[in-house]
PDB file of N, CA, C and O in Angstrom:
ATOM      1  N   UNK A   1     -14.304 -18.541  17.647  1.00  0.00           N
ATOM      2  CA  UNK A   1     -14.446 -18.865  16.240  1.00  0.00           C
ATOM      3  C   UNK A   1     -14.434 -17.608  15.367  1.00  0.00           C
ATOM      4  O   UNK A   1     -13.864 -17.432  14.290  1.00  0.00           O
ATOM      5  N   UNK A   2     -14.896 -17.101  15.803  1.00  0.00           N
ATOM      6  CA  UNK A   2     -15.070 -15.365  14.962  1.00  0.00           C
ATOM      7  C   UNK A   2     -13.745 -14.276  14.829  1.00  0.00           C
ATOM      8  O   UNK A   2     -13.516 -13.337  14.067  1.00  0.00           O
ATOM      9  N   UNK A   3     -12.980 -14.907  15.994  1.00  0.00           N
ATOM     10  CA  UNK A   3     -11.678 -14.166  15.763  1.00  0.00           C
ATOM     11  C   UNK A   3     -10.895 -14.179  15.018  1.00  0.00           C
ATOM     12  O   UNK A   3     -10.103 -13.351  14.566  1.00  0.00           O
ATOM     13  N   UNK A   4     -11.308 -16.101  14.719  1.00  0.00           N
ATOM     14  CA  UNK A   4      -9.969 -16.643  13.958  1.00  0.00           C
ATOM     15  C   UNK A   4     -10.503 -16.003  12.722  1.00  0.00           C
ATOM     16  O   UNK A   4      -9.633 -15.528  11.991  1.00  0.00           O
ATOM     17  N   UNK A   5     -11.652 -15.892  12.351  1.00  0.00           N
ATOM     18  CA  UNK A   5     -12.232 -15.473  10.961  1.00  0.00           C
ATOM     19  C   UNK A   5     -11.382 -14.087  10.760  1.00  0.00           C
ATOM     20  O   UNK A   5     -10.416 -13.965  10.006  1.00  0.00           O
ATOM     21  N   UNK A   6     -11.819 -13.296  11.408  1.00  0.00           N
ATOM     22  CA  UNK A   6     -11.140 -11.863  11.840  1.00  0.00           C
ATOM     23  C   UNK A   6      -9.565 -11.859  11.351  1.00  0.00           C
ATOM     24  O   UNK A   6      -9.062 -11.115  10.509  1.00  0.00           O
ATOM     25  N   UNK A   7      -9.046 -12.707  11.976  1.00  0.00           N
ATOM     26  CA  UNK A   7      -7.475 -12.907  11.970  1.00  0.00           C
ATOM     27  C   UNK A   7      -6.954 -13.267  10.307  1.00  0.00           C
ATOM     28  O   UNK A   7      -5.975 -12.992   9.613  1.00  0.00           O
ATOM     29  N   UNK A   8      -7.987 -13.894  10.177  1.00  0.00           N
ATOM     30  CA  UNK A   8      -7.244 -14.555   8.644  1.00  0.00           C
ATOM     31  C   UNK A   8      -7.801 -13.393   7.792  1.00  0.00           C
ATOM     32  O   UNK A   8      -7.015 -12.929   6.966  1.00  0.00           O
ATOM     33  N   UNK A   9      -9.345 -12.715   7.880  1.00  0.00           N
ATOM     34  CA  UNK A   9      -9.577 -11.313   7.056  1.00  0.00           C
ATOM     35  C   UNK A   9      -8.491 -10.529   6.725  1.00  0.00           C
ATOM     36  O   UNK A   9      -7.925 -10.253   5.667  1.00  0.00           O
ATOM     37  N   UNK A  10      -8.292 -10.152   8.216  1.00  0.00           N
ATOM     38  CA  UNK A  10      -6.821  -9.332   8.441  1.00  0.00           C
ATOM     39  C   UNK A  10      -6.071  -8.996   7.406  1.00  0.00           C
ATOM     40  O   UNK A  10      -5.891  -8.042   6.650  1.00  0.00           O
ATOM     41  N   UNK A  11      -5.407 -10.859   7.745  1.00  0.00           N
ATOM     42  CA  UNK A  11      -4.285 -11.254   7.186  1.00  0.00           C
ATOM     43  C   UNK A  11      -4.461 -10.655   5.704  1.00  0.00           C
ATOM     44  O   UNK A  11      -3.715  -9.731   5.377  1.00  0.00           O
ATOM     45  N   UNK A  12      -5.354 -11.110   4.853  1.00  0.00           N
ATOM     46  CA  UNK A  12      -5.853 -11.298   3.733  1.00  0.00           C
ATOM     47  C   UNK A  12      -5.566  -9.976   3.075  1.00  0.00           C
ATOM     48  O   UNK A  12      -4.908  -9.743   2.062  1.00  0.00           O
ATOM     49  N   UNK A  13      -6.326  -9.021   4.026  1.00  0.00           N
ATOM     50  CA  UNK A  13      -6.192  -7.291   3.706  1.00  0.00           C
ATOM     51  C   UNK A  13      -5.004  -6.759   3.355  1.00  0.00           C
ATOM     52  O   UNK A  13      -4.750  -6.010   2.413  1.00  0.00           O
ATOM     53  N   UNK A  14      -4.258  -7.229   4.233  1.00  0.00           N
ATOM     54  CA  UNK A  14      -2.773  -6.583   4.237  1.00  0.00           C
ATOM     55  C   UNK A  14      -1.982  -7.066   2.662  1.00  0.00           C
ATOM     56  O   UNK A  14      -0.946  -6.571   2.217  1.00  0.00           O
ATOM     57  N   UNK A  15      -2.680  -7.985   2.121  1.00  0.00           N
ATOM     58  CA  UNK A  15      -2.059  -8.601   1.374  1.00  0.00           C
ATOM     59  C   UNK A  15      -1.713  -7.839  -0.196  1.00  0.00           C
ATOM     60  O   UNK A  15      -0.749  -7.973  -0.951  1.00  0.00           O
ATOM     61  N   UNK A  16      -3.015  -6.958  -0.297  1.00  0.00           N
ATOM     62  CA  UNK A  16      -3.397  -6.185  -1.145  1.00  0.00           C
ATOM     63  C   UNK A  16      -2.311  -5.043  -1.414  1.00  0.00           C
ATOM     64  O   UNK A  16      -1.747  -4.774  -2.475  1.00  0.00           O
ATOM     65  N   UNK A  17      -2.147  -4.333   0.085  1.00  0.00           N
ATOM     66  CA  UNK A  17      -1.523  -2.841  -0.211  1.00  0.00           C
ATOM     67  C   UNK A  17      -0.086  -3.306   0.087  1.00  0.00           C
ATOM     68  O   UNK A  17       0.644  -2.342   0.317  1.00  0.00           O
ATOM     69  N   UNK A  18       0.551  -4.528   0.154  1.00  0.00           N
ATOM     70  CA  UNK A  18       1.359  -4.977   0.571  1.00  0.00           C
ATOM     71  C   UNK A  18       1.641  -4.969  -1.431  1.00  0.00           C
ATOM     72  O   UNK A  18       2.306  -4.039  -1.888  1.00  0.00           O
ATOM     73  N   UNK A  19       1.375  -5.480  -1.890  1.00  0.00           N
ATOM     74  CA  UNK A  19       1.778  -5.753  -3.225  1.00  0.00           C
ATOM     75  C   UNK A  19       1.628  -4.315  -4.132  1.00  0.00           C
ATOM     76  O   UNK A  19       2.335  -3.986  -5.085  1.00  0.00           O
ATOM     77  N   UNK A  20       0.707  -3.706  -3.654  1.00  0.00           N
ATOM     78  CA  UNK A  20       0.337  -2.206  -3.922  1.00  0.00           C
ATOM     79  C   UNK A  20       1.631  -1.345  -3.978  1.00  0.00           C
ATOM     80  O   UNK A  20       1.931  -0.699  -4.982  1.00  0.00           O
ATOM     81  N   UNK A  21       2.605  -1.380  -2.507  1.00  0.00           N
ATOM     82  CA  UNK A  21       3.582  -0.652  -2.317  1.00  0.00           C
ATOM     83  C   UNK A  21       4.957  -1.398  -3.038  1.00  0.00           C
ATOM     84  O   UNK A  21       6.042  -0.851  -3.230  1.00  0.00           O
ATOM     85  N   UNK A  22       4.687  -2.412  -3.281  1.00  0.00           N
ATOM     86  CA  UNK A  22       5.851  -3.021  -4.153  1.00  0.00           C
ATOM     87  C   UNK A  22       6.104  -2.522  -5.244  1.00  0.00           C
ATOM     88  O   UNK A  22       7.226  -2.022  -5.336  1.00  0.00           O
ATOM     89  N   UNK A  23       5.254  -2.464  -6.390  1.00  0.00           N
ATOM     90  CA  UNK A  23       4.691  -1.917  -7.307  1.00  0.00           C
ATOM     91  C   UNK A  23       5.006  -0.293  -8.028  1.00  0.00           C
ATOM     92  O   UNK A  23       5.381   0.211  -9.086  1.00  0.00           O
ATOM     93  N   UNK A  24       4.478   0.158  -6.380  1.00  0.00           N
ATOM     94  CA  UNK A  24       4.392   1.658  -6.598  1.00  0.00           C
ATOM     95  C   UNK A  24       5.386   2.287  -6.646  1.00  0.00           C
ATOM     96  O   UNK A  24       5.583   3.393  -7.148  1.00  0.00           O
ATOM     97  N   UNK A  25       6.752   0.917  -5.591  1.00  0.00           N
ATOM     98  CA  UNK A  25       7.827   1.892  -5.677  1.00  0.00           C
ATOM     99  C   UNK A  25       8.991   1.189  -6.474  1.00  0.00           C
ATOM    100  O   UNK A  25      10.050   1.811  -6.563  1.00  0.00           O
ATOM    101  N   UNK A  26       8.889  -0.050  -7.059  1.00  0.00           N
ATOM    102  CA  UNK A  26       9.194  -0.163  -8.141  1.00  0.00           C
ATOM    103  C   UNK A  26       9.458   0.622  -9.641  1.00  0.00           C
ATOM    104  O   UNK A  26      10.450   0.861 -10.329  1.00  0.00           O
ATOM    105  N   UNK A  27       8.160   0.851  -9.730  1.00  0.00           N
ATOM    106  CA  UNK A  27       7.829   1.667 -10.530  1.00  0.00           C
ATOM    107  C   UNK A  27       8.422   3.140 -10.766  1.00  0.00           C
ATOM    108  O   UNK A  27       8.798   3.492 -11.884  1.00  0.00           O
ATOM    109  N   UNK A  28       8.479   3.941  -9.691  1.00  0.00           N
ATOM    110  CA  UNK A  28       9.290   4.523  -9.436  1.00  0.00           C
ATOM    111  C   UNK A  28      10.108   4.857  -9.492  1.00  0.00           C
ATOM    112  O   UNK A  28      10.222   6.071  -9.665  1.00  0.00           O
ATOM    113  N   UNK A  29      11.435   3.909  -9.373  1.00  0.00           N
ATOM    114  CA  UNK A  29      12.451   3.948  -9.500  1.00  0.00           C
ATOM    115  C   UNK A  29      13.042   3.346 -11.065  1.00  0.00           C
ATOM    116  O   UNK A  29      14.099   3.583 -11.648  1.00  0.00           O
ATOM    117  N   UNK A  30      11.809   2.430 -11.464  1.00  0.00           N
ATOM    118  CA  UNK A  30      12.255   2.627 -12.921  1.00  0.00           C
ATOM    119  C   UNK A  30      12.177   4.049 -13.642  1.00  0.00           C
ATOM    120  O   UNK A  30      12.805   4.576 -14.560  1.00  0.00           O
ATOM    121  N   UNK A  31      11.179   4.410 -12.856  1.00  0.00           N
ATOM    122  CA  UNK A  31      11.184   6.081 -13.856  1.00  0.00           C
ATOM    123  C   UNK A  31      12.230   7.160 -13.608  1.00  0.00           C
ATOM    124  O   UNK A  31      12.360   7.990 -14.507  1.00  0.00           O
ATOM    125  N   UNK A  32      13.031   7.281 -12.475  1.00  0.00           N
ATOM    126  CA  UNK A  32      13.909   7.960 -11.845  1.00  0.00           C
ATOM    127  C   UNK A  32      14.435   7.684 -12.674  1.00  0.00           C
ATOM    128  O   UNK A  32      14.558   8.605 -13.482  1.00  0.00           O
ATOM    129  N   UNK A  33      15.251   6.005 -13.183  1.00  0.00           N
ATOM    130  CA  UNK A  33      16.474   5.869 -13.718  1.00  0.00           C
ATOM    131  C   UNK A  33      16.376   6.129 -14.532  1.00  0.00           C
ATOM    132  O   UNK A  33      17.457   6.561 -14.931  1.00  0.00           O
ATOM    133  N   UNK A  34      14.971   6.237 -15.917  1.00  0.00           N
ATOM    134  CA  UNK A  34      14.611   6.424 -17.154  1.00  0.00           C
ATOM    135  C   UNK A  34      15.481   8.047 -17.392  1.00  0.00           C
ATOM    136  O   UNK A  34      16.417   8.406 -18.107  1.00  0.00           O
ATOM    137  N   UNK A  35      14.089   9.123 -15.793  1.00  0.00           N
ATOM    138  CA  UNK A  35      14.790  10.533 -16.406  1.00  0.00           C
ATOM    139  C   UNK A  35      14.935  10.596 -15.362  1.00  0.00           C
ATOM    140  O   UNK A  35      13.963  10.388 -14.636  1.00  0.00           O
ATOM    141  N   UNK A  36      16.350  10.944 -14.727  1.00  0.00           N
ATOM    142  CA  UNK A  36      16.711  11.409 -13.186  1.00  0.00           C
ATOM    143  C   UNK A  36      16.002  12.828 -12.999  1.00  0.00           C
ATOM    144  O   UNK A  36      15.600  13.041 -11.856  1.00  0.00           O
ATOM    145  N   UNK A  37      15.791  13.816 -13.934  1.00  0.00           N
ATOM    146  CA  UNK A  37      15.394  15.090 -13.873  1.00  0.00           C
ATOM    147  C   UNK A  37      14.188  15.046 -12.944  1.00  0.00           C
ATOM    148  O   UNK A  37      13.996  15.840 -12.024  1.00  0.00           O
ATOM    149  N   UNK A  38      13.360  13.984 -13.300  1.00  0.00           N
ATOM    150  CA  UNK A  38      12.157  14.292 -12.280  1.00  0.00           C
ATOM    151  C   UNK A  38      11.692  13.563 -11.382  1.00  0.00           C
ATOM    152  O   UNK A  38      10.578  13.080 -11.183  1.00  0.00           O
ATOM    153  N   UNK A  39      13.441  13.495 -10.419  1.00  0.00           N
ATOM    154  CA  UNK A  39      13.211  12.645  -9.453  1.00  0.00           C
ATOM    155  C   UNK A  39      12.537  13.142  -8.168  1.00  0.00           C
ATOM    156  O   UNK A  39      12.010  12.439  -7.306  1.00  0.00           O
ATOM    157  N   UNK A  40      12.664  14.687  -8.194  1.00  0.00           N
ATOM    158  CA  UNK A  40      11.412  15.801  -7.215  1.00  0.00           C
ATOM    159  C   UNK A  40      10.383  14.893  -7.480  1.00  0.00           C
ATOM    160  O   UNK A  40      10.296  13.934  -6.713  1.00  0.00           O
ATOM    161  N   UNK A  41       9.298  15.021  -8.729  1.00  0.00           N
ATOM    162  CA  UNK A  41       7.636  15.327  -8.851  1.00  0.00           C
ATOM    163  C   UNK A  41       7.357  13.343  -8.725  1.00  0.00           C
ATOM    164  O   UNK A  41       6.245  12.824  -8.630  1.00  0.00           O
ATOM    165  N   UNK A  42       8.210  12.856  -8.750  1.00  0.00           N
ATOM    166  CA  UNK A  42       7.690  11.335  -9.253  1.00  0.00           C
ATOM    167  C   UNK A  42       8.242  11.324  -7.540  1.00  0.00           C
ATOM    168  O   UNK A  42       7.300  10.689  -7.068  1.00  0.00           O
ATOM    169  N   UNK A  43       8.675  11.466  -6.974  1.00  0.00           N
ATOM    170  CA  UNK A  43       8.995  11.046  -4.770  1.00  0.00           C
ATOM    171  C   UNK A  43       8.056  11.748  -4.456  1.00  0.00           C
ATOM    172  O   UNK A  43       7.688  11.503  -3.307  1.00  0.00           O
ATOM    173  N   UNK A  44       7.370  12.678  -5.054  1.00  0.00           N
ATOM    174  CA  UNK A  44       6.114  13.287  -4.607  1.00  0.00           C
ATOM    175  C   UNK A  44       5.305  12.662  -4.588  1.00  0.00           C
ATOM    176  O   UNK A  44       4.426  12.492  -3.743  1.00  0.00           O
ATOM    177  N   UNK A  45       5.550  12.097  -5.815  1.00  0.00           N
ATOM    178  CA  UNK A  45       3.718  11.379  -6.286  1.00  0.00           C
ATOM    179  C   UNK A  45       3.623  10.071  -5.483  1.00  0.00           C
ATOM    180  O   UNK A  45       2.579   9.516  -5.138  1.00  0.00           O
ATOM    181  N   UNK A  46       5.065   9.610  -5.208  1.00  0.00           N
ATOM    182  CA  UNK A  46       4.748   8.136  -4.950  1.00  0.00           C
ATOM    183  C   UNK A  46       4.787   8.370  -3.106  1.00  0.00           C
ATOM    184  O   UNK A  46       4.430   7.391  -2.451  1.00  0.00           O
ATOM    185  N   UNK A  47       5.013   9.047  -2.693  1.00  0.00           N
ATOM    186  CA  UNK A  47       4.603   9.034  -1.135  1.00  0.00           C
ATOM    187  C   UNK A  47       3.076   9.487  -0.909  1.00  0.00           C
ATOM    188  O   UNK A  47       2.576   9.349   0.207  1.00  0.00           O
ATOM    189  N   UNK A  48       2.282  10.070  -2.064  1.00  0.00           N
ATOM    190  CA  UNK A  48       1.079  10.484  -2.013  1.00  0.00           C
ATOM    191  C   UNK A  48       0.583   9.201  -2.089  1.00  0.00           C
ATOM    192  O   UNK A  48      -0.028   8.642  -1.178  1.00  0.00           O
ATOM    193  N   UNK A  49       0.921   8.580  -3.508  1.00  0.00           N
ATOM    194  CA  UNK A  49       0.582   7.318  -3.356  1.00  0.00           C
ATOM    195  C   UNK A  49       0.323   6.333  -2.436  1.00  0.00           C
ATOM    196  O   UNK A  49      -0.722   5.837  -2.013  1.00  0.00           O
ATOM    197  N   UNK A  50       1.935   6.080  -2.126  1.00  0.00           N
ATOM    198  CA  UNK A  50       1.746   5.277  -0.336  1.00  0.00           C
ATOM    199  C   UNK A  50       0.974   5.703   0.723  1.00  0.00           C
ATOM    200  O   UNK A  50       0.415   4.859   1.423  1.00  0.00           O
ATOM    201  N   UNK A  51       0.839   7.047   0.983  1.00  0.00           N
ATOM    202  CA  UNK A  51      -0.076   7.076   1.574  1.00  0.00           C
ATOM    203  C   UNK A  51      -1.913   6.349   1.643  1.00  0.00           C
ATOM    204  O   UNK A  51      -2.732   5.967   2.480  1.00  0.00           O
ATOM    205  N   UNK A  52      -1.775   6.507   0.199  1.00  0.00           N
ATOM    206  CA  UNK A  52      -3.764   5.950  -0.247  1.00  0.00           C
ATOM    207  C   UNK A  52      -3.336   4.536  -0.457  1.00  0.00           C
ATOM    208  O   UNK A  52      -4.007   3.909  -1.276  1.00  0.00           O
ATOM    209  N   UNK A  53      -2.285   3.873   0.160  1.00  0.00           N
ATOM    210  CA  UNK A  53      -2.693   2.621  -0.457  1.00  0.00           C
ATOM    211  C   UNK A  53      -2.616   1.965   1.495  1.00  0.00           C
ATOM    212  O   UNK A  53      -3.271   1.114   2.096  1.00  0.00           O
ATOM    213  N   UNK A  54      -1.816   2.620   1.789  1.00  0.00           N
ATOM    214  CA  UNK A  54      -1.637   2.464   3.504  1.00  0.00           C
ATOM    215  C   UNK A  54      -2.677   2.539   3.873  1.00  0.00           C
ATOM    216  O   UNK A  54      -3.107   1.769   4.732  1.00  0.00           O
ATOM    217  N   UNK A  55      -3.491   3.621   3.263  1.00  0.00           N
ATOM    218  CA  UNK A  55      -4.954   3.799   3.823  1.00  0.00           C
ATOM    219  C   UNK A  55      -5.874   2.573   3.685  1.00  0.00           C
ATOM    220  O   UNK A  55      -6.860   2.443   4.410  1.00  0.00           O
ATOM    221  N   UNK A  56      -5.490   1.560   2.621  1.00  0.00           N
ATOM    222  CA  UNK A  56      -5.932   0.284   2.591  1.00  0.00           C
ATOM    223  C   UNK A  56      -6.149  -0.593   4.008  1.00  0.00           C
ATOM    224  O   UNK A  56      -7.153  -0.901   4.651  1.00  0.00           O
ATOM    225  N   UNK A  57      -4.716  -0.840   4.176  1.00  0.00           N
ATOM    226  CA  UNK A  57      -4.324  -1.552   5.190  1.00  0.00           C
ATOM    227  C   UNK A  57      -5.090  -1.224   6.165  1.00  0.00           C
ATOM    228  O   UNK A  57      -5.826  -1.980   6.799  1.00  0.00           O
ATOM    229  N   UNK A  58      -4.855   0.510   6.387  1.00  0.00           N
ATOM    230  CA  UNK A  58      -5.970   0.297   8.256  1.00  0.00           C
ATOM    231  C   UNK A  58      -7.397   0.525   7.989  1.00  0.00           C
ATOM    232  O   UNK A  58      -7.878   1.044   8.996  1.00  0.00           O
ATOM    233  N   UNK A  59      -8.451   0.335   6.906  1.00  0.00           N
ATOM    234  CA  UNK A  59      -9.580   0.168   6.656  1.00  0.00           C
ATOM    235  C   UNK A  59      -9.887  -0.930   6.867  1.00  0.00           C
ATOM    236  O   UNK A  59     -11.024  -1.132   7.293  1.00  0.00           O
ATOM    237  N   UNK A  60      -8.948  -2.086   6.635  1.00  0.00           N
ATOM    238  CA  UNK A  60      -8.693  -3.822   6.626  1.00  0.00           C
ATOM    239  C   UNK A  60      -8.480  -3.762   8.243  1.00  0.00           C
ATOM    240  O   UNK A  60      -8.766  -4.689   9.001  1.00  0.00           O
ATOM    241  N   UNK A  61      -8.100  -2.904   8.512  1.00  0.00           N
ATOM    242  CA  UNK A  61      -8.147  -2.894   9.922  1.00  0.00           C
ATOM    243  C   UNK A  61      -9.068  -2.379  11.019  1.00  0.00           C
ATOM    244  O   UNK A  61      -9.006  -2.863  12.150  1.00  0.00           O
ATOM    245  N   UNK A  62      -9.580  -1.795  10.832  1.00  0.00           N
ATOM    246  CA  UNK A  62     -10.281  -1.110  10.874  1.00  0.00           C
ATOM    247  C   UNK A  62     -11.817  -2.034  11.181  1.00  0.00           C
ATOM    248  O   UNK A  62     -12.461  -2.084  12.229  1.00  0.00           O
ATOM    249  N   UNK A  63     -12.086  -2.691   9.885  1.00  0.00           N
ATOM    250  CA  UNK A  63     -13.118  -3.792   9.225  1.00  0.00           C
ATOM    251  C   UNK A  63     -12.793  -4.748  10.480  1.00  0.00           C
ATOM    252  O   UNK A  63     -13.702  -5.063  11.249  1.00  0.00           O
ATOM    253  N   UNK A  64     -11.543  -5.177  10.657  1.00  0.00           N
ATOM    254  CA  UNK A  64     -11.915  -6.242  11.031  1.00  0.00           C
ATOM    255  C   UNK A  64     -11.900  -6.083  13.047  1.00  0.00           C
ATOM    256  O   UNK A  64     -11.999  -7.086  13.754  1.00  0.00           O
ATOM    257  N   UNK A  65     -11.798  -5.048  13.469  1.00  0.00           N
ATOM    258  CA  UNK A  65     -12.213  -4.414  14.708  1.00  0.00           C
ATOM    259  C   UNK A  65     -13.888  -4.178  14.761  1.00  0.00           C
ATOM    260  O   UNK A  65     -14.583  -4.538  15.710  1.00  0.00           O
ATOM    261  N   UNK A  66     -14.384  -3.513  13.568  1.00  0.00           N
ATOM    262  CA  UNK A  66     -15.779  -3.811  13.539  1.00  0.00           C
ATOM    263  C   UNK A  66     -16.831  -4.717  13.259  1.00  0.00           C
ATOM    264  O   UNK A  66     -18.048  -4.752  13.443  1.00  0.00           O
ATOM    265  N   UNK A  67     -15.809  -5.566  12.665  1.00  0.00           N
ATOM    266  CA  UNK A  67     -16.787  -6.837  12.165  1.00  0.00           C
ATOM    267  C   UNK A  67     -16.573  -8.123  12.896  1.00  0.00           C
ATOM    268  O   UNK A  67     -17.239  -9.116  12.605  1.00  0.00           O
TER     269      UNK A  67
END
């Protein structure tokens, strides 16, 4: 019974940084096309980004190994 709880937490978690990275790199690429010039500092920012939002996901994971 507790797994399935676990399983659907999971699920639930992922759901977050899943829409997070849509977003982030959306976003993104609207700004590239706006000014191509600062297509360096904005692929910077947004893999920094992805990174802290990934970090979501395995905390959700993480959680639900400990709980």
């Amino acid at each position: 019974m507790t797994g399935d709880i676990a399983t659907i937490g999971y699920g639930l978690a992922t759901i977050g940084p899943g829409i997070g990275m849509g977003i982030l790199v959306g976003k993104t690429q609207e700004a590239v096309a706006r000014q191509p010039e600062l297509r360096g500092p904005l692929t910077t920012n947004m893999f920094i980004g992805m990174a802290l939002v990934e970090a979501l996901g395995l905390i959700g994971l993480a959680a639900g190994f400990v709980f």
